[in-house]
N, C-alpha and C positions, 0 to 999 in steps of 0.2 A: 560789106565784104571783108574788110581789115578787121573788123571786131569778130568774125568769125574764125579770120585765118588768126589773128592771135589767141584765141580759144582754144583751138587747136594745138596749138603750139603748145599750151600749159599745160594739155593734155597728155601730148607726147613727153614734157619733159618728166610730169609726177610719174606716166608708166615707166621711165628710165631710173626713176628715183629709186621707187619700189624696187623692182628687179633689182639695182645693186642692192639694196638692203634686202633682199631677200639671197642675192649669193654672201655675201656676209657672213647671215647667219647661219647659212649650207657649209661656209667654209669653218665655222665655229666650232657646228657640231655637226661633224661627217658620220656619214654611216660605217658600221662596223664596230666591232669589239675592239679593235686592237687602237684605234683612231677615234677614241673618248675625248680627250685630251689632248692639244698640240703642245701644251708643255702645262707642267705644275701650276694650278692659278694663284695668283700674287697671293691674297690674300691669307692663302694655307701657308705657302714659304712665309710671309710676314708672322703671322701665328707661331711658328715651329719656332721662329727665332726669339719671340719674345719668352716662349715655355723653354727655350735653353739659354737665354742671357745673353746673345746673338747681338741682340740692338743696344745691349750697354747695362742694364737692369733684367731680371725674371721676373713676368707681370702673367700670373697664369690666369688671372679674371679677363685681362684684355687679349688672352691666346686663345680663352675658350668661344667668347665672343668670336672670334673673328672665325675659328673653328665652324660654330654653329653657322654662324652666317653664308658660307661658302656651301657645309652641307644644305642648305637648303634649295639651295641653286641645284642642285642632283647631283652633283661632283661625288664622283664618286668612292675619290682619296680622302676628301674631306670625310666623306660618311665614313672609311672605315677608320679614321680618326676618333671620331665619335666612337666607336666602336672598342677603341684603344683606352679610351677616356674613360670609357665606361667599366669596361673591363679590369682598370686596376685603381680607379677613382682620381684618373693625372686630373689634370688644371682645374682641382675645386669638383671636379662632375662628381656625385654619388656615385659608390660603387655597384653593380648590376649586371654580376658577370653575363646573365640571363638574356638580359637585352644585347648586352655587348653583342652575344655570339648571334640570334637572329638578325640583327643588323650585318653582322660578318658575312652570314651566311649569305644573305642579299646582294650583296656586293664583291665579294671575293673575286669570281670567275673574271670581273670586268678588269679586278685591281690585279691578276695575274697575268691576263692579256697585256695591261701597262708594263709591268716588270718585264714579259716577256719581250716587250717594244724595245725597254732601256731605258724608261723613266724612274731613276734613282730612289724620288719618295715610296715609286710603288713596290721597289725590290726590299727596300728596308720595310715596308710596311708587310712581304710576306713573308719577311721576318718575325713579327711580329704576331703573324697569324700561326707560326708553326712555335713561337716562345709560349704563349698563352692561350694556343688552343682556341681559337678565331676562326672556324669553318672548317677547319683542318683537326687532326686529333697533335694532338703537344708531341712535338718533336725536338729536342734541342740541338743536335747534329744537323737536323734541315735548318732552326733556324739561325746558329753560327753561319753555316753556307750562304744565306742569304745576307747576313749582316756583313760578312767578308766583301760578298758580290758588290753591295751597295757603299763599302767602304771605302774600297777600294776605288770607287768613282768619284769619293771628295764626301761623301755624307755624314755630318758631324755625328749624329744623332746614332748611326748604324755603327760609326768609330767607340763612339761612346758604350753600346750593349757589347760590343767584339769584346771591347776595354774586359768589362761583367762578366762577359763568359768568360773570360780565359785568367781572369782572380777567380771565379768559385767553381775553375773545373766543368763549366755546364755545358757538352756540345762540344768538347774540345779538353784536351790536355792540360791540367793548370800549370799556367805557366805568369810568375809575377814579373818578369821582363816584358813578355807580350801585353801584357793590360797595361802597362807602363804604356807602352807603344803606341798604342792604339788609344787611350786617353790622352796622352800626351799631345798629340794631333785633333784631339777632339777639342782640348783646353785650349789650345792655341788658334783655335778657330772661336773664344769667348764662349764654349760651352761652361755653366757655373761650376757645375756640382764635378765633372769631368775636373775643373782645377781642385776643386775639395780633395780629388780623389788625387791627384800629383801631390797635394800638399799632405796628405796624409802616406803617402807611400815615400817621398823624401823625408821626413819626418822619420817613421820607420826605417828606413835603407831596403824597402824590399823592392824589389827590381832595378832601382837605381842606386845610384848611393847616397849616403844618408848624407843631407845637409841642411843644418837647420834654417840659416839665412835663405835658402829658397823655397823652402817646406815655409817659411813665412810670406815669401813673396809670393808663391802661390794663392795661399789662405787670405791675403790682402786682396788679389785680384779676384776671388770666388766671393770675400764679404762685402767689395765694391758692387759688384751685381745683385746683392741681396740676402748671399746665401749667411743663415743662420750659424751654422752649422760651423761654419769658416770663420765667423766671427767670434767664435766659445773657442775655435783652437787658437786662437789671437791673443785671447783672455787667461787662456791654460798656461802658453807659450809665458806668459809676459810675466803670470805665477810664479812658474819656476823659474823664472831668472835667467829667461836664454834670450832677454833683451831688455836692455835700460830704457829704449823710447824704442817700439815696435812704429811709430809713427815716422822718426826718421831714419831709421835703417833704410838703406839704400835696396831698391829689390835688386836682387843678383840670381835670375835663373840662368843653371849653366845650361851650353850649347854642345853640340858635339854630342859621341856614340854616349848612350847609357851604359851606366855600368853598377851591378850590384853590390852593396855595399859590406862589408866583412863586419861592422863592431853598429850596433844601436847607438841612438843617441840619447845624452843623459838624462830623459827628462817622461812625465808618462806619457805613455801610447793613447791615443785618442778611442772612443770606445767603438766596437765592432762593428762596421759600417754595412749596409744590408745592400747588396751587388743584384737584386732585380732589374728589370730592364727601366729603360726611360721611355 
């Protein structure tokens, strides 16, 4: 009688088990378009930050990994990642605009229902769909709007295109005060190439004023993450003689309103930096 009533008993407890693992997974992935996702999953925010310098270094072999890895699970942010990667060839992916956009097209509808929730990766990502023509036909006015939306919610990545639009005029007014702005917020949140671009635009004095000593400090913190790029204006800088040790110059970025700068600085311009999205 005891061996049957504890039988029972294990009985009841695994159908108890079950059922919570089976609401679990109901609460994971609920029904509905709009209710894909209860938020951004880790591994895509992990990714995003390694392909912008985020976690200390730009490591795009271990962003596109982890990229892939996510889209595989059916996420559907992840896939239009994928999508994004494929489309202009980011972290290492071949370029394919072709696939890019069937994959786009697959997933759009889900990744608009996100945006329309208020999940930030997915407003910047239809962003991204109306920059490069991702399911949608290329709009550049839609996709500032969308970059704005998403930037104005804290999105490094969406600060950093606004940045892009509004240096080459795309979708908005050029304006080099504004791309200061909007890069400047993006760098100070460890975006690299976002500090390339303060270090190139202090450098110059355009939107801000020109200073060389943070126009290096900048270009220090963009080659400490890896960036190439930052590291040759370090090289150029130290050429010309606008530092006897660029190693212990003190970084000095100033604080306070930007302001543009009236007189260039003595030394050359770094060559024409290409302002498509990231």
């Amino acid at each position: 009688m005891s061996s049957r009533l504890a039988r029972s008993r294990r009985r009841r407890r695994g159908a108890a088990t079950a059922l919570t693992a089976a609401t679990a997974f109901l609460t994971v992935l609920p029904a509905g378009p709009t209710a894909l996702e209860a938020q951004l999953h880790p591994d895509l925010a992990e990714a995003v930050r390694w392909y912008t310098g985020e976690t200390g270094t730009v490591d795009d072999a271990r962003a596109r990994a982890l990229v892939e890895r996510t889209a595989a699970t059916g996420d559907v942010l992840a896939r239009m990642w994928v999508a994004r990667c494929l489309s202009r060839g980011r972290m290492g992916c071949p370029e394919d605009p072709v696939r890019a956009r069937t994959i786009a097209d697959s997933v759009l509808a889900s990744v608009r229902a996100l945006a329309d929730a208020g999940e930030p990766e997915a407003v910047f990502l239809m962003g991204t769909a109306h920059d490069e023509a991702l399911g949608v036909e290329e709009d550049p006015v839609e996709a500032a709007r969308w970059y704005r939306r998403a930037a104005e919610a804290g999105h490094v990545l969406a600060r950093h295109n606004l940045g892009n639009a509004y240096r080459a005029g795309r979708g908005v007014a050029q304006s080099d005060s504004l791309a200061v702005h909007w890069w400047r917020q993006a760098a100070e949140a460890g975006d690299a190439i976002a500090e390339l671009r303060m270090g190139e635009m202090t450098e110059q004095g355009r939107g801000i004023e020109a200073d060389l000593a943070a126009a290096r400090a900048w270009y220090r913190r963009a080659a400490a993450r890896g960036n190439a790029r930052a590291a040759e204006a370090l090289e150029r800088l130290a050429g010309a003689g606008a530092s006897r040790d660029l190693r212990t110059t003190p970084e000095r970025i100033p604080q306070g309103p930007l302001r543009p700068a009236e007189a260039r600085p003595p030394c050359a311009p770094p060559p024409p930096p290409s302002f498509s999205s990231r």
